[in-house]
PyMOL Python script that loads the backbone (N, CA, C, O; Angstrom):
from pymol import cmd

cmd.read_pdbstr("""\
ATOM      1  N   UNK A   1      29.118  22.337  18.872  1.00  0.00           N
ATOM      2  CA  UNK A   1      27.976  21.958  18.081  1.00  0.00           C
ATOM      3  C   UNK A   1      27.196  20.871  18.813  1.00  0.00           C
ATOM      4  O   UNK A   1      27.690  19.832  19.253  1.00  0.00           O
ATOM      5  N   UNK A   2      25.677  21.304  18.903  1.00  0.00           N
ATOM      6  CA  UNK A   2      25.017  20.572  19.377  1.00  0.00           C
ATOM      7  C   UNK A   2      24.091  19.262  18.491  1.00  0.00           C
ATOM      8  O   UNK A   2      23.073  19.557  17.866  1.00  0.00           O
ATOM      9  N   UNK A   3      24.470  18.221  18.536  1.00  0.00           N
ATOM     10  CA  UNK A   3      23.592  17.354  17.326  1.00  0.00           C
ATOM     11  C   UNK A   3      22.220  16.645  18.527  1.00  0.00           C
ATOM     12  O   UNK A   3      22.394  16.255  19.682  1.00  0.00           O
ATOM     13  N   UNK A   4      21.244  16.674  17.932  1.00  0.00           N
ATOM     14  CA  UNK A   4      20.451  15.924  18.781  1.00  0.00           C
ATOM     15  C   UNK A   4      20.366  14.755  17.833  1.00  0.00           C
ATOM     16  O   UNK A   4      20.457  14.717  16.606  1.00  0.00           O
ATOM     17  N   UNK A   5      20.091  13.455  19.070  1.00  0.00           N
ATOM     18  CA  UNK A   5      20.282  12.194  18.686  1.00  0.00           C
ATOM     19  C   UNK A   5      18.804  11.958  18.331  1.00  0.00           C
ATOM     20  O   UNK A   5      17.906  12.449  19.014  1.00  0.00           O
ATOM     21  N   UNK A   6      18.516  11.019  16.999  1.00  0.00           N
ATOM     22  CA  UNK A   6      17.517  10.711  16.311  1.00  0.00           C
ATOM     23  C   UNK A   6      16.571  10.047  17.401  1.00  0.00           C
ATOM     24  O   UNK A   6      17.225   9.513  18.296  1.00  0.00           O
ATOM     25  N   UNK A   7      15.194   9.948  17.548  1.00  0.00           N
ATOM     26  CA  UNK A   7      14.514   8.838  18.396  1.00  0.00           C
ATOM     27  C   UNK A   7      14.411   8.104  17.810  1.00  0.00           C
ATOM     28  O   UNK A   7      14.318   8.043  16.584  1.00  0.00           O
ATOM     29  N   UNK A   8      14.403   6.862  19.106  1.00  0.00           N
ATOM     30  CA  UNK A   8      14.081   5.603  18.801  1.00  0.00           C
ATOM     31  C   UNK A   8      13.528   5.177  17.689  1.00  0.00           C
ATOM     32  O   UNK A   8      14.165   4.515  16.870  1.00  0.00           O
ATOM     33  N   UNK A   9      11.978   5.589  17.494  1.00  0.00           N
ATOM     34  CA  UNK A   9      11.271   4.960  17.191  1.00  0.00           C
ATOM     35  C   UNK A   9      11.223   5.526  16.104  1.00  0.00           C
ATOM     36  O   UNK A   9      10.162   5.296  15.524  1.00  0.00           O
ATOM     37  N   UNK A  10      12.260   6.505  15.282  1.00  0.00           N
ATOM     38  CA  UNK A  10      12.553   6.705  13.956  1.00  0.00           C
ATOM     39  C   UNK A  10      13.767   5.805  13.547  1.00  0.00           C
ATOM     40  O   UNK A  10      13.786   5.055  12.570  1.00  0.00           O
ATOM     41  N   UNK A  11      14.421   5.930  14.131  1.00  0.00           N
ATOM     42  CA  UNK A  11      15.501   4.666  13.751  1.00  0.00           C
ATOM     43  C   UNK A  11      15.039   3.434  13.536  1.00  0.00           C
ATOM     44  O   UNK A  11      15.673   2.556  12.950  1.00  0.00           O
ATOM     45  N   UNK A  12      13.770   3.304  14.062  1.00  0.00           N
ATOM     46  CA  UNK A  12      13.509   1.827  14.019  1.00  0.00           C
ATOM     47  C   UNK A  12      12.597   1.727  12.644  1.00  0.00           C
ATOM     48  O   UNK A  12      12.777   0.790  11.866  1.00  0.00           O
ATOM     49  N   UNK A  13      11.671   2.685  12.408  1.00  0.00           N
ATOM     50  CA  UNK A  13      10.975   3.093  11.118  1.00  0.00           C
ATOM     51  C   UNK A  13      12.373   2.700  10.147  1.00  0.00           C
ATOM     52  O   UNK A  13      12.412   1.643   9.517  1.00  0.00           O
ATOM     53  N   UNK A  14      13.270   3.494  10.128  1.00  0.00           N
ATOM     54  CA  UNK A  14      14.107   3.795   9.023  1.00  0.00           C
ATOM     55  C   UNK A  14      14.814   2.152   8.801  1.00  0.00           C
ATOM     56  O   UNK A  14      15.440   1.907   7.770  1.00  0.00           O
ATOM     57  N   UNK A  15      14.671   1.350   9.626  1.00  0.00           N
ATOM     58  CA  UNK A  15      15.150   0.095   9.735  1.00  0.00           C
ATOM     59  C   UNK A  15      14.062  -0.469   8.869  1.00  0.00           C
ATOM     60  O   UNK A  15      14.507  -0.537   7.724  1.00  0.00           O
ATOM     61  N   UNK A  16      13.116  -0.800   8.914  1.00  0.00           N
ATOM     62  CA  UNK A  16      12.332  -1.932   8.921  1.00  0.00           C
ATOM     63  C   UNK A  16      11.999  -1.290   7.607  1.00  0.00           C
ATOM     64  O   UNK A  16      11.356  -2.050   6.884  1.00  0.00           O
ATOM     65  N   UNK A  17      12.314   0.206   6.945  1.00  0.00           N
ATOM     66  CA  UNK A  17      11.601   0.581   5.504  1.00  0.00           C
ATOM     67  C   UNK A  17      13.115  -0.255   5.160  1.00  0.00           C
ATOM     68  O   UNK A  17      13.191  -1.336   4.574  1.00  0.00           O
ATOM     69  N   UNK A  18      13.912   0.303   5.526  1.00  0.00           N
ATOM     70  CA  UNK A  18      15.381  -0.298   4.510  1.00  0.00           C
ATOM     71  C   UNK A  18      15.409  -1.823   4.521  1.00  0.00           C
ATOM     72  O   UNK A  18      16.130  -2.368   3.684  1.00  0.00           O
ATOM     73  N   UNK A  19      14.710  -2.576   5.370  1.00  0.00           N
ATOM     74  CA  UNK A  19      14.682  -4.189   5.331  1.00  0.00           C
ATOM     75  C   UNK A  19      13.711  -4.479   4.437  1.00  0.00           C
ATOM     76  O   UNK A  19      13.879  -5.509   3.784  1.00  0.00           O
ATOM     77  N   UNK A  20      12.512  -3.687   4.194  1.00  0.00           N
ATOM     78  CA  UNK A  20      11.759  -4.204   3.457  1.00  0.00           C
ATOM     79  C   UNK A  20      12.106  -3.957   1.853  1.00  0.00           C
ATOM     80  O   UNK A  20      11.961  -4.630   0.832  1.00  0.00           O
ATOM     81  N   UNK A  21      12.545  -2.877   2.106  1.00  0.00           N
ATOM     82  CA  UNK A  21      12.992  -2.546   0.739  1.00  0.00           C
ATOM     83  C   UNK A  21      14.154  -3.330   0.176  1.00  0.00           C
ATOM     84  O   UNK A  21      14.074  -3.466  -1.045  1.00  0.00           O
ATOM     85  N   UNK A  22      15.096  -3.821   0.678  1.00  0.00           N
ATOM     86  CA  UNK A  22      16.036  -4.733   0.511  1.00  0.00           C
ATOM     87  C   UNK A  22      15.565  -6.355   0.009  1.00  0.00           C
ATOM     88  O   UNK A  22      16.250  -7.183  -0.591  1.00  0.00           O
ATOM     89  N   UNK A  23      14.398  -6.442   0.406  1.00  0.00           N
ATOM     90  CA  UNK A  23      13.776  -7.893   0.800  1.00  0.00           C
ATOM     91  C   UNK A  23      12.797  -7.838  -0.869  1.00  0.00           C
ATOM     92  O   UNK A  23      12.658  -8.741  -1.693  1.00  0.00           O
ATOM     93  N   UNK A  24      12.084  -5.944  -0.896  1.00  0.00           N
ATOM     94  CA  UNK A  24      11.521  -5.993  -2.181  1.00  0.00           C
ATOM     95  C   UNK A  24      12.820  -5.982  -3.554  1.00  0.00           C
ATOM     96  O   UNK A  24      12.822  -6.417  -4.706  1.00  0.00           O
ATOM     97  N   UNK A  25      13.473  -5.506  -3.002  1.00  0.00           N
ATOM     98  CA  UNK A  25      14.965  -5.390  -4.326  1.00  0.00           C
ATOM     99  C   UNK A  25      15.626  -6.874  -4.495  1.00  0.00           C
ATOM    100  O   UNK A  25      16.349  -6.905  -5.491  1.00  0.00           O
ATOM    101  N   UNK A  26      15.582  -7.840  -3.941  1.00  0.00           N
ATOM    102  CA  UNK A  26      16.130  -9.123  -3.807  1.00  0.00           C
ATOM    103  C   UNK A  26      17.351  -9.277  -3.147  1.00  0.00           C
ATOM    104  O   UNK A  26      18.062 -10.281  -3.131  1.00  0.00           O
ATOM    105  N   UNK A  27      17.532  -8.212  -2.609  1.00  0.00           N
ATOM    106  CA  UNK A  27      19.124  -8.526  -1.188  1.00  0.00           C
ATOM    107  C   UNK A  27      18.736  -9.119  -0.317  1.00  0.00           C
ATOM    108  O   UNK A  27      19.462  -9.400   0.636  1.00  0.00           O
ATOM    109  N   UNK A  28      17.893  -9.359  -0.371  1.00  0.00           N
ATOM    110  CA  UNK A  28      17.729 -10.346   1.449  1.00  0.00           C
ATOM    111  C   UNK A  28      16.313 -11.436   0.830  1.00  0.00           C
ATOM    112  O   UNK A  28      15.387 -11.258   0.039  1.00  0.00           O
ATOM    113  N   UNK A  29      16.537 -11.988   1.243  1.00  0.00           N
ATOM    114  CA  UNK A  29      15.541 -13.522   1.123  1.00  0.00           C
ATOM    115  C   UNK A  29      14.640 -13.213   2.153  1.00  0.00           C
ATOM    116  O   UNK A  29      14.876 -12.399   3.046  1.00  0.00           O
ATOM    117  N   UNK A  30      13.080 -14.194   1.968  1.00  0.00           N
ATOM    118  CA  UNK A  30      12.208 -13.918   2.994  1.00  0.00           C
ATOM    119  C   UNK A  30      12.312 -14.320   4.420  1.00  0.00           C
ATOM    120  O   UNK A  30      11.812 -13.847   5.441  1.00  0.00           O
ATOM    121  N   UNK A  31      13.057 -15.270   4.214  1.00  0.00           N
ATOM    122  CA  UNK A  31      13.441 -15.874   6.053  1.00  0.00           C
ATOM    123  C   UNK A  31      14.047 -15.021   6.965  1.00  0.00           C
ATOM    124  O   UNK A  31      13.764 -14.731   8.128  1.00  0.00           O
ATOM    125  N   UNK A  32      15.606 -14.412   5.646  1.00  0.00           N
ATOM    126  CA  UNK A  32      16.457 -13.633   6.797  1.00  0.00           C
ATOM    127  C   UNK A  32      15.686 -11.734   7.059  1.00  0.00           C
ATOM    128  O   UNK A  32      16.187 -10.751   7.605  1.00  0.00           O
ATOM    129  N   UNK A  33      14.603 -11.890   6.515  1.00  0.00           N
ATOM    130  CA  UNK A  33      13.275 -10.484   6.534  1.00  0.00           C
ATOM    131  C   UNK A  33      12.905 -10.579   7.060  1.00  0.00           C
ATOM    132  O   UNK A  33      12.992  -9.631   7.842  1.00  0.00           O
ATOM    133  N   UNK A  34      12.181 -11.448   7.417  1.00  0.00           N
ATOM    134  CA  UNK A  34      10.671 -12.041   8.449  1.00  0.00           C
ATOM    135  C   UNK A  34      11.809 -11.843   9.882  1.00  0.00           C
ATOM    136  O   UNK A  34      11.879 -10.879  10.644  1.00  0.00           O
ATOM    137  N   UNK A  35      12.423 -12.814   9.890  1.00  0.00           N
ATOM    138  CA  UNK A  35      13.258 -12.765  11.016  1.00  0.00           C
ATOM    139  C   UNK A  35      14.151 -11.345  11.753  1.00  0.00           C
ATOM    140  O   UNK A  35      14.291 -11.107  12.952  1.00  0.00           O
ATOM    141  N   UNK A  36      14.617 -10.628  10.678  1.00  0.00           N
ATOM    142  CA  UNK A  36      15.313  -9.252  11.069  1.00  0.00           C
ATOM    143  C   UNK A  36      13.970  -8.414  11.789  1.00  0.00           C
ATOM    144  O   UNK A  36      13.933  -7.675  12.773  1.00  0.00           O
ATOM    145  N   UNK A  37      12.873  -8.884  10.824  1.00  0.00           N
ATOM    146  CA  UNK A  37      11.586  -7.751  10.920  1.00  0.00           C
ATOM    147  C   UNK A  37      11.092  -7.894  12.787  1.00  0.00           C
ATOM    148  O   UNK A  37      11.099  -7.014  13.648  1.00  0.00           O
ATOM    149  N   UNK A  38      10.828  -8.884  12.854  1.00  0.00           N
ATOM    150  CA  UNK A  38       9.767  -9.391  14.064  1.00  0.00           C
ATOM    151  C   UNK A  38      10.684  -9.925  15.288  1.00  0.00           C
ATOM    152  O   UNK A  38      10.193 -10.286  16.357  1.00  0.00           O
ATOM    153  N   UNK A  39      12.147  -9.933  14.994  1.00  0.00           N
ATOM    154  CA  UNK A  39      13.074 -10.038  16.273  1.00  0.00           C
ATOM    155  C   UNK A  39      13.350  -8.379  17.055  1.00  0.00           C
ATOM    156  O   UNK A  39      13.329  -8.084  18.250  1.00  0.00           O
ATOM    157  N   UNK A  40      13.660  -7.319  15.564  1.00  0.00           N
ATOM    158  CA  UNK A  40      13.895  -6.315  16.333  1.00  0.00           C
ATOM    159  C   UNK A  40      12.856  -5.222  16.318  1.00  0.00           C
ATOM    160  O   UNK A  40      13.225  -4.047  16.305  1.00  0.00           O
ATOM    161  N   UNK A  41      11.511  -5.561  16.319  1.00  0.00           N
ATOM    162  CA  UNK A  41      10.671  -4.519  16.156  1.00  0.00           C
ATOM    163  C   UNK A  41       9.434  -4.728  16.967  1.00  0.00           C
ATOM    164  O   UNK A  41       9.535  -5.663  17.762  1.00  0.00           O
ATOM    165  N   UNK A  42       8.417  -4.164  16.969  1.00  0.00           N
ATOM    166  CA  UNK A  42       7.254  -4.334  17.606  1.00  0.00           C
ATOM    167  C   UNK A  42       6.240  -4.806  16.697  1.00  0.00           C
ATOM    168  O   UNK A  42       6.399  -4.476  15.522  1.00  0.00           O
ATOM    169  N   UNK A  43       5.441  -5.361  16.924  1.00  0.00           N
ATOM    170  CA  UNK A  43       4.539  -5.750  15.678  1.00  0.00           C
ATOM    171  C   UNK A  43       3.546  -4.514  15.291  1.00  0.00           C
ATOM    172  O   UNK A  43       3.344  -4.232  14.110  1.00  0.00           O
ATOM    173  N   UNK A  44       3.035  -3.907  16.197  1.00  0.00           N
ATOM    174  CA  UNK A  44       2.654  -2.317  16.132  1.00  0.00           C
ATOM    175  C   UNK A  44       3.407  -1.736  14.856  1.00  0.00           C
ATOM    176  O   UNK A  44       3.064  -1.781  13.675  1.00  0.00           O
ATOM    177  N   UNK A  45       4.501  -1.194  15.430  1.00  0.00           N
ATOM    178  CA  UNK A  45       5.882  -0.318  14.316  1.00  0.00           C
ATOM    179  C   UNK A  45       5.890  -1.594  13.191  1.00  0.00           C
ATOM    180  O   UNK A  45       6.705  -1.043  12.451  1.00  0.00           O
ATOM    181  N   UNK A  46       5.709  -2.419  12.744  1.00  0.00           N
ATOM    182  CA  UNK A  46       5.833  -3.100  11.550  1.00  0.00           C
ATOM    183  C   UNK A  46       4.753  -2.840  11.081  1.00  0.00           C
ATOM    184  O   UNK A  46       4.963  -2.432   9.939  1.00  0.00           O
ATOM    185  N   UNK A  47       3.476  -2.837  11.342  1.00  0.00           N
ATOM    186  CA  UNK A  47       2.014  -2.537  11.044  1.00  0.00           C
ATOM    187  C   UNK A  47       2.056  -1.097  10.252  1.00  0.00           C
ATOM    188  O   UNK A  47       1.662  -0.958   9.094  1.00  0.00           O
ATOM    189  N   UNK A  48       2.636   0.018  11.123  1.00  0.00           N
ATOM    190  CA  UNK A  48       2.377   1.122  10.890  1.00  0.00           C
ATOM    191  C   UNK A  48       3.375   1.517   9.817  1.00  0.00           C
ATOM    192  O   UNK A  48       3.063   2.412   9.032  1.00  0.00           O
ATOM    193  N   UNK A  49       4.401   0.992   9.739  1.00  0.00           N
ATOM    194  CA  UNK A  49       5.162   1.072   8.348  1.00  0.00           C
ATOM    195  C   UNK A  49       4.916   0.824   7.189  1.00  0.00           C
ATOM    196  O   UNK A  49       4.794   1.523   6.183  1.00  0.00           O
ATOM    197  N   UNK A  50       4.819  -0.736   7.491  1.00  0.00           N
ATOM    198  CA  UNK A  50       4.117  -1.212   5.977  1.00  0.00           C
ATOM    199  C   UNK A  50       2.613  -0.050   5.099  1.00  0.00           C
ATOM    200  O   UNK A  50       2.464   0.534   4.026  1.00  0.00           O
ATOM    201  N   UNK A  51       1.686  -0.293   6.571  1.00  0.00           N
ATOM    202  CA  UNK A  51       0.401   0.467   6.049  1.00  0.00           C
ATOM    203  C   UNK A  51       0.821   1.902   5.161  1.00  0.00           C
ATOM    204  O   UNK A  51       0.174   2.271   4.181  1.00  0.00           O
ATOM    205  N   UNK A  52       2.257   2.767   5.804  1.00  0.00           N
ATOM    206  CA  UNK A  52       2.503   3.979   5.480  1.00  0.00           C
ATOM    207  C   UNK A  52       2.685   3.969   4.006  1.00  0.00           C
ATOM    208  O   UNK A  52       2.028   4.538   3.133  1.00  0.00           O
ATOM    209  N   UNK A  53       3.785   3.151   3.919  1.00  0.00           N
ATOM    210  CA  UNK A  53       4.265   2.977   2.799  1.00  0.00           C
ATOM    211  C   UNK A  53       4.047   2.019   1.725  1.00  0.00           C
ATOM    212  O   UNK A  53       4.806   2.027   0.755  1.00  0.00           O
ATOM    213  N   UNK A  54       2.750   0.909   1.835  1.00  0.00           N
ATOM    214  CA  UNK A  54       2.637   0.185   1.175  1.00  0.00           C
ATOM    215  C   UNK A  54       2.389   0.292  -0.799  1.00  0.00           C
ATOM    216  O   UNK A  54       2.529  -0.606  -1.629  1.00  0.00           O
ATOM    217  N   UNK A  55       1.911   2.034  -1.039  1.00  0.00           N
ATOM    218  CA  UNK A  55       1.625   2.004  -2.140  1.00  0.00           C
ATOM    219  C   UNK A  55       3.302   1.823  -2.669  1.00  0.00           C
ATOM    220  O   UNK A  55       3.482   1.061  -3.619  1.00  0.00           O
ATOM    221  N   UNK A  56       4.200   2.340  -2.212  1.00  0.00           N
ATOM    222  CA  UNK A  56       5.535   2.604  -2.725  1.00  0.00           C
ATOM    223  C   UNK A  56       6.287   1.286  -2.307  1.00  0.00           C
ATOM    224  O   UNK A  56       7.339   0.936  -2.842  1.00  0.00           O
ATOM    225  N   UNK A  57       5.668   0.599  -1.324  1.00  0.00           N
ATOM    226  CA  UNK A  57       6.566  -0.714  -2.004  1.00  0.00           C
ATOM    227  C   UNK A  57       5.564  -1.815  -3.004  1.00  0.00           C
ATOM    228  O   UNK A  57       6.297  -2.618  -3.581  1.00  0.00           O
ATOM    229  N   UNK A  58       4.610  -1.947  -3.212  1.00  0.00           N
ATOM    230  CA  UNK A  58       3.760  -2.076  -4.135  1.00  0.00           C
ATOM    231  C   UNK A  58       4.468  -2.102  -5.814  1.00  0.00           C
ATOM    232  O   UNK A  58       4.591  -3.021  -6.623  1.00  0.00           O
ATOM    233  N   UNK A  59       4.760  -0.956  -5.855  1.00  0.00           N
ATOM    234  CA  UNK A  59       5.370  -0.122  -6.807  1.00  0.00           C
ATOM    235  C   UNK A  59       7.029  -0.731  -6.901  1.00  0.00           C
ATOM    236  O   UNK A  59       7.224  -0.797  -8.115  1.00  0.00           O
ATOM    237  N   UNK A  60       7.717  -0.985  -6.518  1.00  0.00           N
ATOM    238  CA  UNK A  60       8.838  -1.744  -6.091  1.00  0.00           C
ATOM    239  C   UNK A  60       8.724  -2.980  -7.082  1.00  0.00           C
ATOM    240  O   UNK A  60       9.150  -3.139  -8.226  1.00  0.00           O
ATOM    241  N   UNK A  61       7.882  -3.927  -6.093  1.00  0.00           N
ATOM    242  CA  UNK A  61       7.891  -5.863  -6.814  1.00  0.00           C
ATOM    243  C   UNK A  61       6.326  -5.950  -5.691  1.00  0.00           C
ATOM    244  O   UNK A  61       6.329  -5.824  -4.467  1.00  0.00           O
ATOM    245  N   UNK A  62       5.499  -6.120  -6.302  1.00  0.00           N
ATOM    246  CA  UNK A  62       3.799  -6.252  -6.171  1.00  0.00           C
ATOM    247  C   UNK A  62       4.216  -7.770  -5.249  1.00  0.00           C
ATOM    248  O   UNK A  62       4.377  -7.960  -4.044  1.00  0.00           O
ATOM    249  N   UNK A  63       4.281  -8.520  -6.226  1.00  0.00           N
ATOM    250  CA  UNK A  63       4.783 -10.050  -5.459  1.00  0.00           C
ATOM    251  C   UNK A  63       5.035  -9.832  -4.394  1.00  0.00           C
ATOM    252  O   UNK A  63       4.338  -9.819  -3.379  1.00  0.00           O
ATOM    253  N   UNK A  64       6.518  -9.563  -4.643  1.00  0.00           N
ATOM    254  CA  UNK A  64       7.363  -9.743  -2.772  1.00  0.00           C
ATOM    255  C   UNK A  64       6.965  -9.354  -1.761  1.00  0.00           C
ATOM    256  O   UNK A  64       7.038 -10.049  -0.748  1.00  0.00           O
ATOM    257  N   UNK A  65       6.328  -7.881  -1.769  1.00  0.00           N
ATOM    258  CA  UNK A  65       5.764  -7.196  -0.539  1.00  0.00           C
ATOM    259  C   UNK A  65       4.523  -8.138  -0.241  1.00  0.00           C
ATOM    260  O   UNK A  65       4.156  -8.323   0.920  1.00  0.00           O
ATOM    261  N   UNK A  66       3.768  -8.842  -1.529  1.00  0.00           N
ATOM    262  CA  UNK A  66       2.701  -9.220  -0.923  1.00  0.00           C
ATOM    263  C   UNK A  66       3.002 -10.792  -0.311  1.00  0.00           C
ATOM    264  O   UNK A  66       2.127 -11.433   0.271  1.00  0.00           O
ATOM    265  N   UNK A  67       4.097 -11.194  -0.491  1.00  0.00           N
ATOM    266  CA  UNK A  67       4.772 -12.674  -0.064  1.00  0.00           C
ATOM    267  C   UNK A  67       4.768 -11.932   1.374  1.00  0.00           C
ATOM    268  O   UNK A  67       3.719 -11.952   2.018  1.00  0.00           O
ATOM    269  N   UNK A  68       6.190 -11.117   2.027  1.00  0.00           N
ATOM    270  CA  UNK A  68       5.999 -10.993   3.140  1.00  0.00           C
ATOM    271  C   UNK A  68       4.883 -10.700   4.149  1.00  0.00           C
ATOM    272  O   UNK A  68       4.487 -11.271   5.165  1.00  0.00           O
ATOM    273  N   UNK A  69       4.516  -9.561   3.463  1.00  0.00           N
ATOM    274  CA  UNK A  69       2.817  -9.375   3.821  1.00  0.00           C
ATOM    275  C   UNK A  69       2.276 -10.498   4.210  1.00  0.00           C
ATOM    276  O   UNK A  69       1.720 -10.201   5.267  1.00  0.00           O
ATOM    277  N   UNK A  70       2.073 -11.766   3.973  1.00  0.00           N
ATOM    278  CA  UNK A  70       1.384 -13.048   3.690  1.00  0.00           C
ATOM    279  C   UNK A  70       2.450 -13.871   4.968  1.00  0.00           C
ATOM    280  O   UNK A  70       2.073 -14.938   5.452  1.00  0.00           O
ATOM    281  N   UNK A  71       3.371 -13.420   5.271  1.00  0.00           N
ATOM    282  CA  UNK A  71       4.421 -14.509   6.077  1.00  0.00           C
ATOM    283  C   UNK A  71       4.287 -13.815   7.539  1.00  0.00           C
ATOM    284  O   UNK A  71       4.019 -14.366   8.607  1.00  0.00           O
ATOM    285  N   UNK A  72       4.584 -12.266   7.244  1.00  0.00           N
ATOM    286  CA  UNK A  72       4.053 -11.950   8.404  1.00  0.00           C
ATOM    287  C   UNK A  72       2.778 -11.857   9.125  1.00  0.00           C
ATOM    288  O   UNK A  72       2.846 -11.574  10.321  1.00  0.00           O
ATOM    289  N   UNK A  73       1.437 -12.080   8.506  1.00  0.00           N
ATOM    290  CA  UNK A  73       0.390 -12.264   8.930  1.00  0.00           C
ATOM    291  C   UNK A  73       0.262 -13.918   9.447  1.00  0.00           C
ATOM    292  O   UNK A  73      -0.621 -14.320  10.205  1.00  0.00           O
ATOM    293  N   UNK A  74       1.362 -14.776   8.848  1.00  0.00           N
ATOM    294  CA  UNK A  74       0.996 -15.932   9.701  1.00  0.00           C
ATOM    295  C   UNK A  74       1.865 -15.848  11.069  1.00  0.00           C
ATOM    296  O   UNK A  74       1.840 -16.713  11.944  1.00  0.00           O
ATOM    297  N   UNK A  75       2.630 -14.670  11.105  1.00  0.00           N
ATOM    298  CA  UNK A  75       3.278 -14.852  12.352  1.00  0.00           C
ATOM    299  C   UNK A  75       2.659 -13.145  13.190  1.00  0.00           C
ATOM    300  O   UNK A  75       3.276 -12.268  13.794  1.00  0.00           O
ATOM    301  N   UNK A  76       1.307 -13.299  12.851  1.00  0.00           N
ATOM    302  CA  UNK A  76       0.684 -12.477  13.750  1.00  0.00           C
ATOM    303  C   UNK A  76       0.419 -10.991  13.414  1.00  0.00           C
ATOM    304  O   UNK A  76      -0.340 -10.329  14.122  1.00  0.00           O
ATOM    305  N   UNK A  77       1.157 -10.365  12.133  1.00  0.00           N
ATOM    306  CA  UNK A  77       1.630  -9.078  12.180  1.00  0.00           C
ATOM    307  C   UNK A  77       0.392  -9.002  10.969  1.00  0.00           C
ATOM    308  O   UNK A  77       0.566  -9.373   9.808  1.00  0.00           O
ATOM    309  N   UNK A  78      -0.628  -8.553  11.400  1.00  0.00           N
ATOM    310  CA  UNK A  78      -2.213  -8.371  10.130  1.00  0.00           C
ATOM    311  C   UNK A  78      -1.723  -7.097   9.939  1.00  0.00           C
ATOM    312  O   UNK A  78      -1.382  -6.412  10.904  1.00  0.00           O
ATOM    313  N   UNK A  79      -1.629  -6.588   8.480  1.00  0.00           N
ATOM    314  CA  UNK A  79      -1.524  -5.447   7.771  1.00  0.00           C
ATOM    315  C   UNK A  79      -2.376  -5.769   6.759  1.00  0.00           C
ATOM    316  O   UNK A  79      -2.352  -6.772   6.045  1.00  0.00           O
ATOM    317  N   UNK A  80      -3.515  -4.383   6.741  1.00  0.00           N
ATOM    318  CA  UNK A  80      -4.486  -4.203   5.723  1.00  0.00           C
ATOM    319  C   UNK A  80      -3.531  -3.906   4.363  1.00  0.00           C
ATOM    320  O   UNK A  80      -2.635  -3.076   4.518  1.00  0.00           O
ATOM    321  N   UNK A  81      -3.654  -4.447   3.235  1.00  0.00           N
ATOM    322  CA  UNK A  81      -2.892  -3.529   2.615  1.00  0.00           C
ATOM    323  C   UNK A  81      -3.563  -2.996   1.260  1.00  0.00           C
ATOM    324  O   UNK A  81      -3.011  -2.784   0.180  1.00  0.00           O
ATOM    325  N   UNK A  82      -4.739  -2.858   1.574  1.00  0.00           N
ATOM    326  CA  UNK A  82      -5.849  -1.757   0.376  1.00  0.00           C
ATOM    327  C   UNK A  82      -6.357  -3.036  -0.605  1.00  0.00           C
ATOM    328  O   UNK A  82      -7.114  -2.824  -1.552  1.00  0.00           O
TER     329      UNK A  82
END
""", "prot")
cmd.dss("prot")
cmd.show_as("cartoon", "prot")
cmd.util.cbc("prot")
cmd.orient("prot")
């Protein structure tokens, strides 16, 4: 059996939705978020996530997404978010 191995740059998607979503559910605090987010990712791939999915974390906790939203734009990462 042949499995092909996931790419990169979906693993890394699937990371940064499950951090945010963790961060919107209250398992993770904003420091240890911000920090997981922007140590192992590109600021690009954080951009393009959030933007994807922002109505559905919206929908989550309005607040929180828009706290990080707000933490990561002071550390460079501008996401429009409608």
């Amino acid at each position: 059996m042949s499995r092909r191995m996931p790419r990169p740059e979906d693993v890394s998607r699937d990371h940064i939705d499950t951090t945010v979503i963790g961060f919107l559910k209250g398992w993770n605090d904003e420091d240890w978020t911000e920090v997981s987010l922007l140590t192992l990712h590109p600021q690009e791939e954080i951009r393009l996530v959030l933007r994807e999915n922002g109505g559905r974390y919206r929908t989550l906790n309005e607040s929180r997404f828009l706290e990080i939203v707000r933490r990561l734009k002071a550390q460079g990462v501008a996401v429009h978010v409608g």
